[in-house]
DRENKE-539408 format. One record per residue (C-alpha): residue in one letter; x, y, z; residue number from 1. Coordinates in steps of 0.02 Angstrom, whole numbers. Each point is the difference from the previous one (the first is absolute). Layout:
+------+--------+--------+--------+-----+
! code !     c1 !     c2 !     c3 ! pos !
+------+--------+--------+--------+-----+
!    a !      X !      Y !      Z ! NUM !
...
+------+--------+--------+--------+-----+
This chain:
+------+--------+--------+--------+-----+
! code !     c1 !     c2 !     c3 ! pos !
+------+--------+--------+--------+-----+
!    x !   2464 !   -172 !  -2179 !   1 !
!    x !     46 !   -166 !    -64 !   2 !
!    x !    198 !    -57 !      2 !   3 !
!    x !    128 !     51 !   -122 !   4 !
!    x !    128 !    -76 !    -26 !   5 !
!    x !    167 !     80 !    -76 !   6 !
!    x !    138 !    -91 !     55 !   7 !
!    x !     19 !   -139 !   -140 !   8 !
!    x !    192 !     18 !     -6 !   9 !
!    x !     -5 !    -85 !    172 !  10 !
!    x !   -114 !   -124 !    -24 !  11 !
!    x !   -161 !    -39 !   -107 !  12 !
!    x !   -156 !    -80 !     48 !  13 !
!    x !      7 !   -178 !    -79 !  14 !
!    x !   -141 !      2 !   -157 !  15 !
!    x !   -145 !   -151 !     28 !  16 !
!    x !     76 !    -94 !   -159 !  17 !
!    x !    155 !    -19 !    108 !  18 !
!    x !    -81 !    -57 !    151 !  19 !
!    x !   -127 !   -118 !    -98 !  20 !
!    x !    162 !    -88 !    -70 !  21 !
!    x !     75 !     -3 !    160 !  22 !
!    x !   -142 !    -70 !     86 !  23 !
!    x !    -21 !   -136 !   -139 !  24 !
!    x !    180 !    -56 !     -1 !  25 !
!    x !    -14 !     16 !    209 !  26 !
!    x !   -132 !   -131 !    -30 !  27 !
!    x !     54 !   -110 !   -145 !  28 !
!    x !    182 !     20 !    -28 !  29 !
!    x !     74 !    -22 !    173 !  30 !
!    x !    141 !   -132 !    -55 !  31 !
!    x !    192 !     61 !     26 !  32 !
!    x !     57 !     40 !   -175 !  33 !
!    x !    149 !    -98 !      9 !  34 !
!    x !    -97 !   -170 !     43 !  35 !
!    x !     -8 !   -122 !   -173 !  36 !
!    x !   -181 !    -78 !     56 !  37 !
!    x !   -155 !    107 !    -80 !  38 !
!    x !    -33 !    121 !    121 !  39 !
!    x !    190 !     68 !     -9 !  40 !
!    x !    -19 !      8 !   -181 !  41 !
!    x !   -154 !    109 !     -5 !  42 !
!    x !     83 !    132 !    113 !  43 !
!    x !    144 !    -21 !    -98 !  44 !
!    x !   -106 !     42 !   -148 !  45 !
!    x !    -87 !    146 !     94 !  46 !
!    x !    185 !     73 !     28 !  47 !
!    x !     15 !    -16 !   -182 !  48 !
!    x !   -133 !     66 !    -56 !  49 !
!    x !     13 !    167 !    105 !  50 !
!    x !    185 !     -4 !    -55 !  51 !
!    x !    -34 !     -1 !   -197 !  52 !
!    x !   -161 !    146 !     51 !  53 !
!    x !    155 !    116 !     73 !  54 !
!    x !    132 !    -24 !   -111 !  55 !
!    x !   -118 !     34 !   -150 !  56 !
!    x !    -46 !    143 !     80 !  57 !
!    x !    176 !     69 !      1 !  58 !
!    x !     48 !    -36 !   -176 !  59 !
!    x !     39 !   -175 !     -1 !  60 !
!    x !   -100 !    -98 !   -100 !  61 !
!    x !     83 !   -194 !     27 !  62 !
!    x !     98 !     34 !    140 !  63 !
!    x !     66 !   -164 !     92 !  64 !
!    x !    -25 !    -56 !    182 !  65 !
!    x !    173 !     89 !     73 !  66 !
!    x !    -35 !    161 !    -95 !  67 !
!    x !   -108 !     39 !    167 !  68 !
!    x !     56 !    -36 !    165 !  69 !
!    x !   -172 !     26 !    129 !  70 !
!    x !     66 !     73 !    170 !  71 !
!    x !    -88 !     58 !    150 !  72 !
!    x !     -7 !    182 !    -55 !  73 !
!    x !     87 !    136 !    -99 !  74 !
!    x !    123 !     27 !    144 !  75 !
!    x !     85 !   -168 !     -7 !  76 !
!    x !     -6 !      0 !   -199 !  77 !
!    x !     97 !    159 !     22 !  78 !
!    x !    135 !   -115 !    132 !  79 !
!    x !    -26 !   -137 !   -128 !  80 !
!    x !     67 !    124 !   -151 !  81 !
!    x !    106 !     75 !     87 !  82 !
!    x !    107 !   -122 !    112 !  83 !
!    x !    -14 !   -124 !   -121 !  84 !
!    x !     56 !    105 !   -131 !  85 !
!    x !    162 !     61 !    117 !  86 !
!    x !     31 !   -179 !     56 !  87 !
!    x !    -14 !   -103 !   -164 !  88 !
!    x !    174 !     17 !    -26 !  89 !
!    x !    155 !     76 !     29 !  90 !
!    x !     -1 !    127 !   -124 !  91 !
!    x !    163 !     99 !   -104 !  92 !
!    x !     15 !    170 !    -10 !  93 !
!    x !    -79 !     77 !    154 !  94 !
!    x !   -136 !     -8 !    116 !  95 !
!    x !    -97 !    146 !    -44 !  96 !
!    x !   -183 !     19 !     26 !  97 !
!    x !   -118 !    124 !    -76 !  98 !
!    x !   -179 !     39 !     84 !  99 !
!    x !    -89 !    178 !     41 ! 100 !
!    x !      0 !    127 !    143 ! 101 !
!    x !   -188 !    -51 !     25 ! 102 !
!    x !    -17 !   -197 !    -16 ! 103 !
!    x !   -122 !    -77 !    118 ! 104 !
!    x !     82 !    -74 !    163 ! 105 !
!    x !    -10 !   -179 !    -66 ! 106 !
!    x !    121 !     61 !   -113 ! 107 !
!    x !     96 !    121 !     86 ! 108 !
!    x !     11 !   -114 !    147 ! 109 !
!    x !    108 !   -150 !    -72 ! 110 !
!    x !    117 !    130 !   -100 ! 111 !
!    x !     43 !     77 !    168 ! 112 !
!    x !     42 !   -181 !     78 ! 113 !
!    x !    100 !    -16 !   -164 ! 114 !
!    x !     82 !    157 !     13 ! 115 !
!    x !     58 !    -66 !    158 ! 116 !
!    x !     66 !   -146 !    -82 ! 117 !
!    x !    128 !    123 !   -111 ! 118 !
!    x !   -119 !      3 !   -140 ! 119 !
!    x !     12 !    184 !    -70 ! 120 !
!    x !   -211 !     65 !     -7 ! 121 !
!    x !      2 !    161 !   -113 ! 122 !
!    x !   -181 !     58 !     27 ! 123 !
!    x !    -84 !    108 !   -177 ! 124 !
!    x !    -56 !    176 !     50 ! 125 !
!    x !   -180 !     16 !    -54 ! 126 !
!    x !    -29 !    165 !     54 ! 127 !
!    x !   -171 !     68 !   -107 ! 128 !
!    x !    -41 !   -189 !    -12 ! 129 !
!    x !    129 !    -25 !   -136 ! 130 !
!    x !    140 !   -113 !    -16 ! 131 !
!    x !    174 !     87 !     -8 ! 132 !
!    x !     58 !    -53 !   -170 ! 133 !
!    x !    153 !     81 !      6 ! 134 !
!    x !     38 !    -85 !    188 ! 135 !
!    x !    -38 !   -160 !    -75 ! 136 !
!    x !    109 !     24 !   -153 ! 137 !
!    x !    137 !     44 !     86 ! 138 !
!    x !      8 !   -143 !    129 ! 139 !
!    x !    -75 !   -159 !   -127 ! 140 !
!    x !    180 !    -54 !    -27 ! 141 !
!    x !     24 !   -170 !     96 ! 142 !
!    x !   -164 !    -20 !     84 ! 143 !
!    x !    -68 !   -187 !     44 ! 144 !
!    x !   -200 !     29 !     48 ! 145 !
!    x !   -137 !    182 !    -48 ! 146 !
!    x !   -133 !    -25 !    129 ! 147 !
!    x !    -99 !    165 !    -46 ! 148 !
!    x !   -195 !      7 !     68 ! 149 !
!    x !   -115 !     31 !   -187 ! 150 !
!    x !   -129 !    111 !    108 ! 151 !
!    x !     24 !     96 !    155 ! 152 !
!    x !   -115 !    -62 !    144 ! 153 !
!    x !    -11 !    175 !     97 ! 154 !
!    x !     19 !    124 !   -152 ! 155 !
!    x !    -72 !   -114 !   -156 ! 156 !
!    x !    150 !     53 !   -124 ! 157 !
!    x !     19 !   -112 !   -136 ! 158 !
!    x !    182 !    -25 !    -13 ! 159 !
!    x !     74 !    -24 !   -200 ! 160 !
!    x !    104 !   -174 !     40 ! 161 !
!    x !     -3 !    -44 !   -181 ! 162 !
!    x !    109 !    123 !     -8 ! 163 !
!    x !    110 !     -8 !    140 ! 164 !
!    x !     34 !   -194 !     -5 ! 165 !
!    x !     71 !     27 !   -204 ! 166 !
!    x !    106 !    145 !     60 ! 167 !
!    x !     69 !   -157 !    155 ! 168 !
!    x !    -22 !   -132 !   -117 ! 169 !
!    x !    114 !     81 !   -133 ! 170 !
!    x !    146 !     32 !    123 ! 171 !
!    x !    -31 !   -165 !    102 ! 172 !
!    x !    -57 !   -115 !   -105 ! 173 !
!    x !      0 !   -131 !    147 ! 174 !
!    x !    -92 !     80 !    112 ! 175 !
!    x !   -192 !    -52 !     61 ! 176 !
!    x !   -141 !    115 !     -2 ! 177 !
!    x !   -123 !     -8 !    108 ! 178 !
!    x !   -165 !     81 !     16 ! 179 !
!    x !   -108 !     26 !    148 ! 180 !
!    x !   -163 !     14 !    -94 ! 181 !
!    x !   -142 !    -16 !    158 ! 182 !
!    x !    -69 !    168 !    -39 ! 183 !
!    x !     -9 !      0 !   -189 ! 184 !
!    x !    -73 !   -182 !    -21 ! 185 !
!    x !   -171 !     26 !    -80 ! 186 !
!    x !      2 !    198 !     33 ! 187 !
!    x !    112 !     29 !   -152 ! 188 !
!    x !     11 !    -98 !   -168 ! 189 !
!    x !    152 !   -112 !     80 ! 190 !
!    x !     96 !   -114 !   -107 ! 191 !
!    x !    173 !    -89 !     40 ! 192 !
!    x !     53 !     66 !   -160 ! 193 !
!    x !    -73 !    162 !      7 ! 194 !
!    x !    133 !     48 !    144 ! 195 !
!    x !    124 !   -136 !    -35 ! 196 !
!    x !     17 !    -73 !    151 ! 197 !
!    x !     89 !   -184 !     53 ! 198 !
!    x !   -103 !    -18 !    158 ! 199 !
!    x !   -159 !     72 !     34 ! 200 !
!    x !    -92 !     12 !    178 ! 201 !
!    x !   -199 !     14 !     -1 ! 202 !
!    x !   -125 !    -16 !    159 ! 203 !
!    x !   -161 !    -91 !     10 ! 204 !
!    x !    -81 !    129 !    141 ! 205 !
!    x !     26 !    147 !   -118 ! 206 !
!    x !   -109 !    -47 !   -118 ! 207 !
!    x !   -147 !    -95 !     96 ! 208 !
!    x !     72 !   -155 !     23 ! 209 !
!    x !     42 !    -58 !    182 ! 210 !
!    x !    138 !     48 !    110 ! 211 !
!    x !    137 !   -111 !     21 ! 212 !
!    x !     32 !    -50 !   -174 ! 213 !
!    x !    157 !     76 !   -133 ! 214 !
!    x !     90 !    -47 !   -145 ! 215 !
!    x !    180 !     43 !    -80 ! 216 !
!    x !     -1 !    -44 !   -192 ! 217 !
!    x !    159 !    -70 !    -73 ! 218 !
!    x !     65 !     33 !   -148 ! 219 !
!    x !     50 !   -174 !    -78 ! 220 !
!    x !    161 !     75 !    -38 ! 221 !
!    x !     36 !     47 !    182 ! 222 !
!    x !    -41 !   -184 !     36 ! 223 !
!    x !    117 !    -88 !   -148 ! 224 !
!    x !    141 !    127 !     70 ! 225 !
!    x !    -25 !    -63 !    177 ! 226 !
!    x !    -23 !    185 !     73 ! 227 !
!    x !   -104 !    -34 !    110 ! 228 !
!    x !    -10 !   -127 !    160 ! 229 !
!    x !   -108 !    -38 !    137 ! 230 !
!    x !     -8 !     99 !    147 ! 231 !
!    x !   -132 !   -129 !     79 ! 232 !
!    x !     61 !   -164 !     22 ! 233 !
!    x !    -98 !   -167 !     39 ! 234 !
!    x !   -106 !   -104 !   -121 ! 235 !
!    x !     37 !     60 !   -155 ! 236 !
!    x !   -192 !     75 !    -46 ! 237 !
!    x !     -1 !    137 !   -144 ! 238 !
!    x !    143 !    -72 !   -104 ! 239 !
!    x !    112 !     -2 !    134 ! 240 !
!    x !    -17 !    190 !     14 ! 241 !
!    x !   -108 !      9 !    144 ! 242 !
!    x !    -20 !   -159 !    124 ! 243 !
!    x !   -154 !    -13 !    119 ! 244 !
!    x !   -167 !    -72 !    -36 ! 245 !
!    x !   -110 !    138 !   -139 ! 246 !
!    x !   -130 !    117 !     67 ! 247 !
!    x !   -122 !   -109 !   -125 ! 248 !
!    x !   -119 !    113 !     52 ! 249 !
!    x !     53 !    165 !      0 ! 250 !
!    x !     73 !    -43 !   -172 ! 251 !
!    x !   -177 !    -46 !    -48 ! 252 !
!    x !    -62 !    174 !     40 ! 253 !
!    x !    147 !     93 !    -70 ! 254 !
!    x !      3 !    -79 !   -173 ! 255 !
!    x !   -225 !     22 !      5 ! 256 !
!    x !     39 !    160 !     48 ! 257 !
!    x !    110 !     48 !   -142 ! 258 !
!    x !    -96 !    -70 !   -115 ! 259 !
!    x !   -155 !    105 !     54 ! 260 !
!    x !    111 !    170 !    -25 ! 261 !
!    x !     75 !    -62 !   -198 ! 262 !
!    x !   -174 !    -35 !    -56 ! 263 !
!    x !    -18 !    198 !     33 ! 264 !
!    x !    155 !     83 !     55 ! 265 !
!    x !     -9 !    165 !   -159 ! 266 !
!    x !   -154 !     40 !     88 ! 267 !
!    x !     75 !     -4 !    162 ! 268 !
!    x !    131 !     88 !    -22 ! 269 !
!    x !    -89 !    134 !    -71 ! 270 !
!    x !   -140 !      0 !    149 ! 271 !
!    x !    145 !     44 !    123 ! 272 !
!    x !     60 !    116 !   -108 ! 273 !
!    x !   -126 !     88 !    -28 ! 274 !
!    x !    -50 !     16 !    188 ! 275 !
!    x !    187 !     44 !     43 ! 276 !
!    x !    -18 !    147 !   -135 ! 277 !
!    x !   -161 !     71 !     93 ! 278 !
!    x !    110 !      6 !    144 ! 279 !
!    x !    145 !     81 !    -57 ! 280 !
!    x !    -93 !    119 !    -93 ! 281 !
!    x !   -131 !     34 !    182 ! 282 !
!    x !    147 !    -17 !    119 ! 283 !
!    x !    112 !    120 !    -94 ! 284 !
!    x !   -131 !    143 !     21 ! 285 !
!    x !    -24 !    -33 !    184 ! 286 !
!    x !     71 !     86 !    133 ! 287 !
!    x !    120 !    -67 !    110 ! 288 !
!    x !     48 !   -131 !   -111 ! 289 !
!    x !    154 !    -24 !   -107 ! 290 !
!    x !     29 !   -149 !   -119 ! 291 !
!    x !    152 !   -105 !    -15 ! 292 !
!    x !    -16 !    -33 !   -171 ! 293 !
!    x !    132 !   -117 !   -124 ! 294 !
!    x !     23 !     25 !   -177 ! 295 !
!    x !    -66 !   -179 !    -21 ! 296 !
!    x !   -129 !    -68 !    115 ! 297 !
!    x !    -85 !   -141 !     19 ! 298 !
!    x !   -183 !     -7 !    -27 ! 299 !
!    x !    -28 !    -44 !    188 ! 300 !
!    x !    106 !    104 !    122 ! 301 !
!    x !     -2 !    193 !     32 ! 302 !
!    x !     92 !     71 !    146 ! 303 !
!    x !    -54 !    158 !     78 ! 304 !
!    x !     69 !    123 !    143 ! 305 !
!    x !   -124 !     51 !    115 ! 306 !
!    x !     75 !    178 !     40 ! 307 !
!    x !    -15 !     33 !    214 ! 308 !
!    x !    -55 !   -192 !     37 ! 309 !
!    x !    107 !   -147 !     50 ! 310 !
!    x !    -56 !   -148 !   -114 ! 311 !
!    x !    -22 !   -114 !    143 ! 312 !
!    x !   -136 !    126 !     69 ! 313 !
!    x !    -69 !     37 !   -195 ! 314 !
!    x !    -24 !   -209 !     -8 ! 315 !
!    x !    -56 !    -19 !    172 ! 316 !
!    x !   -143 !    154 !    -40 ! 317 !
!    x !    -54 !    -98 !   -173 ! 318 !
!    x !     -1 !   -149 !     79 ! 319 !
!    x !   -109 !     54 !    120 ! 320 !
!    x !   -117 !     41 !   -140 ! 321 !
!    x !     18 !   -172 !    -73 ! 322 !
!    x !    124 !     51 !   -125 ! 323 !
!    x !    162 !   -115 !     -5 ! 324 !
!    x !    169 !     88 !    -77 ! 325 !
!    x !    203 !    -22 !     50 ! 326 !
!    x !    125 !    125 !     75 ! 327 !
!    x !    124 !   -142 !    -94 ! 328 !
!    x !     34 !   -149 !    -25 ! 329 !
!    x !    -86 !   -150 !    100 ! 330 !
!    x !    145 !   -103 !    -30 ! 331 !
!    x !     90 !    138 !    122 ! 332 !
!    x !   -118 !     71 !    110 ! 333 !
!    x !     82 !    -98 !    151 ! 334 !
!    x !    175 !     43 !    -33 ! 335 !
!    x !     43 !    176 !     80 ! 336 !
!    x !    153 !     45 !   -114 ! 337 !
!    x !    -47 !    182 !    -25 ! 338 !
!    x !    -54 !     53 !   -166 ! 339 !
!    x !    -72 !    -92 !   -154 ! 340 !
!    x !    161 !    -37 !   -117 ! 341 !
!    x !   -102 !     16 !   -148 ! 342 !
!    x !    -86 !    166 !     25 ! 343 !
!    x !    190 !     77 !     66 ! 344 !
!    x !     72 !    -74 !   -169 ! 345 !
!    x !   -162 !     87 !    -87 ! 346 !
!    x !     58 !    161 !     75 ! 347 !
!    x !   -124 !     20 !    131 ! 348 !
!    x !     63 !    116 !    161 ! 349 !
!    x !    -25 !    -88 !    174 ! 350 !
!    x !   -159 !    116 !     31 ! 351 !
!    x !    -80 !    -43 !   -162 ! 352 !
!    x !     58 !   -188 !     26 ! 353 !
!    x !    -93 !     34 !    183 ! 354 !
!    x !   -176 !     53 !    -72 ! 355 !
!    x !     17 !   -135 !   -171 ! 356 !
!    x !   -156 !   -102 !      1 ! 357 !
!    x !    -31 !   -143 !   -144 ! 358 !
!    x !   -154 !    -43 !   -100 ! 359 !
!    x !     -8 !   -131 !    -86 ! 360 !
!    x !   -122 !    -75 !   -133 ! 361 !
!    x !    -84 !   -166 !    -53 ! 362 !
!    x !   -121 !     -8 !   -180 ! 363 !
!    x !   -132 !    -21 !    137 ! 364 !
!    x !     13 !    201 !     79 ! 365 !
!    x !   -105 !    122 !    -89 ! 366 !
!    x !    -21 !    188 !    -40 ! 367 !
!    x !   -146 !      8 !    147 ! 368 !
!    x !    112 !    -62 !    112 ! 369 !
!    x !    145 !    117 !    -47 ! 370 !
!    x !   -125 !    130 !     36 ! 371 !
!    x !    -16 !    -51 !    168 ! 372 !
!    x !    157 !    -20 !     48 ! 373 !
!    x !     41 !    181 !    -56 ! 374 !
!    x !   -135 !     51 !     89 ! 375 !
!    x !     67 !    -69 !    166 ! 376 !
!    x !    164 !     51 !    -36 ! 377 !
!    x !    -47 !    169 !    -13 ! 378 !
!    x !    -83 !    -14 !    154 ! 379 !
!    x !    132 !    -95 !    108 ! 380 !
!    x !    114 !    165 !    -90 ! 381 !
!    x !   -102 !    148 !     92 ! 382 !
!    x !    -32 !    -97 !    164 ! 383 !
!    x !    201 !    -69 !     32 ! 384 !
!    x !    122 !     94 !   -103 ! 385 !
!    x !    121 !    112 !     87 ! 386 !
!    x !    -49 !    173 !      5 ! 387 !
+------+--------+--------+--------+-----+
């Protein structure tokens, strides 16, 4: 049986458009970017020119050069949003920061540190995979940064932050919102103003660009205001925002990448969802199986509890059979600090949390190959679950 792959929330297999680019620009654009002689101005232009592809591709049409800060990966965008947010000035009123129960650890990570600092973290239940409305409205007096994740990466709910920055934004009109938007980038119609955000984090490895390559859009507003600041100091690269010489290459392949996905990203989205439907509808009439399902999911991500079977053992018996899912997230697979935050907040018990496995889709997976997956799964059912 030939691979499958189903674990494109973790990483996806960069497309041959993106490694074509990269290889030209490896061969023809090696200059640094911030050099003034010719071959420093075509990488600068290659920066650009992937720059202008993403921005379009998030609703902004003649965005500027600052508007998007390129970073080494979604994780230090999220430090980037978040610390420079926090320390851009001393702010009136309170320190008061909103995020959710279930936020990814490069999130969740630097609002602990800050919370150590005296800054007060109040943390959104999102039990069902719903924001708390009523938590938020009554604690969006005197708040200075949102950072709120758009998609879940272990549970795919599709959180409403349109919604939930207003309710902040009309009690603490001062405040920053922030979006951590690496799992909804190109698997959900994703604008900046579509979920009025300030800052915006998206990841080139999630959608077939390479790894070590991110990017936090700025809202020019945040930038006139001076709410943000640089967390990385040195030569001054990315308008001061980021210093240290650009991944010219990485950036190549994110913004070809990108551009490959907008030229078709309705039909896309509606491959994975249509292969996530067969499996809902299949997986819901086996036995042994129980789906953790949100009231909106993304098109990509379905999380399942394999009733009897540790996950580890469920992924380890699949991946025997050349069939690649996640008992989480990758991000945290080496940190041992007990159970996943966002399945707990979803309302998962430990022993469901224990046997949670994730699949997760690309426009690439088919119905055939949903078909044998479930067929394995069944199997990998009768031969290890707990009798």
């Amino acid at each position: 049986m030939s691979e499958i792959y189903f674990d494109n929330s973790a990483t996806t297999k960069m497309s041959k458009g993106a490694r074509d680019k990269m290889l030209s620009v490896i061969n023809e654009s090696y200059g640094n970017p911030s050099s003034l002689h010719k071959k420093g101005l075509d990488s600068e232009h290659v920066i650009k020119e992937a720059r202008d592809i993403i921005l379009n591709s998030i609703g902004v049409m003649r965005g500027n050069k600052n508007e998007l800060i390129f970073t080494s990966s979604g994780t230090e965008a999220n430090n980037l949003a978040i610390f420079g947010t926090v320390f851009a000035k001393k702010r009136q009123g309170g320190e008061k920061i909103l995020t959710t129960r279930g936020e990814h650890a490069s999130v969740e990570e630097p609002l602990t540190y800050l919370e150590g600092l005296g800054y007060r973290i109040l943390r959104v239940p999102t039990e069902g995979g719903k924001l708390d409305l009523d938590f938020i409205r009554q604690n969006a007096r005197d708040v200075i940064l949102c950072t709120f994740m758009h998609v879940n990466n272990e549970t795919g709910a599709t959180y409403d932050l349109k919604t939930a920055f207003d309710i902040v934004r009309e009690q603490s009109p001062n405040a920053v919102f922030h979006a951590d938007c690496v799992q909804s980038y190109l698997k959900t119609n994703l604008t900046v103003k579509g979920i009025g955000a300030d800052l915006l984090t998206i990841s080139a490895h999630k959608v077939n660009g390479a790894k070590g390559v991110g990017a936090l859009y700025v809202r020019p507003e945040i930038i006139k205001a001076k709410k943000l600041v640089a967390v990385t100091l040195g030569g001054g690269q990315e308008s001061n925002f980021r210093s240290g010489t650009e991944n010219v290459y990485g950036i190549s392949a994110f913004g070809e990448a990108v551009k490959e996905h907008t030229q078709c990203l309705k039909h896309e989205l509606e491959k994975m969802s249509t292969v996530r439907a067969y499996l809902v509808d299949k997986l819901s009439q086996m036995n042994g199986v129980s789906l953790n399902l949100p009231e909106a999911p993304a098109p990509h991500i379905l999380n399942i509890e394999v009733k009897g079977i540790r996950s580890e053992t469920t992924l380890h018996y699949l991946s025997s059979k050349g069939i690649f899912v996640s008992s989480g997230s990758a991000c945290s697979s080496n940190a041992n600090k007990g159970h996943s935050r966002a399945l707990v907040s979803f309302g998962l018990k430990p022993y469901q949390i224990d046997s949670a496995i994730r699949i997760s889709l690309s426009p690439q997976n088919t119905i055939q190959e949903a078909d044998m997956f479930l067929d394995v799964l069944a199997e990998a059912i009768k031969r290890l679950a707990r009798r």
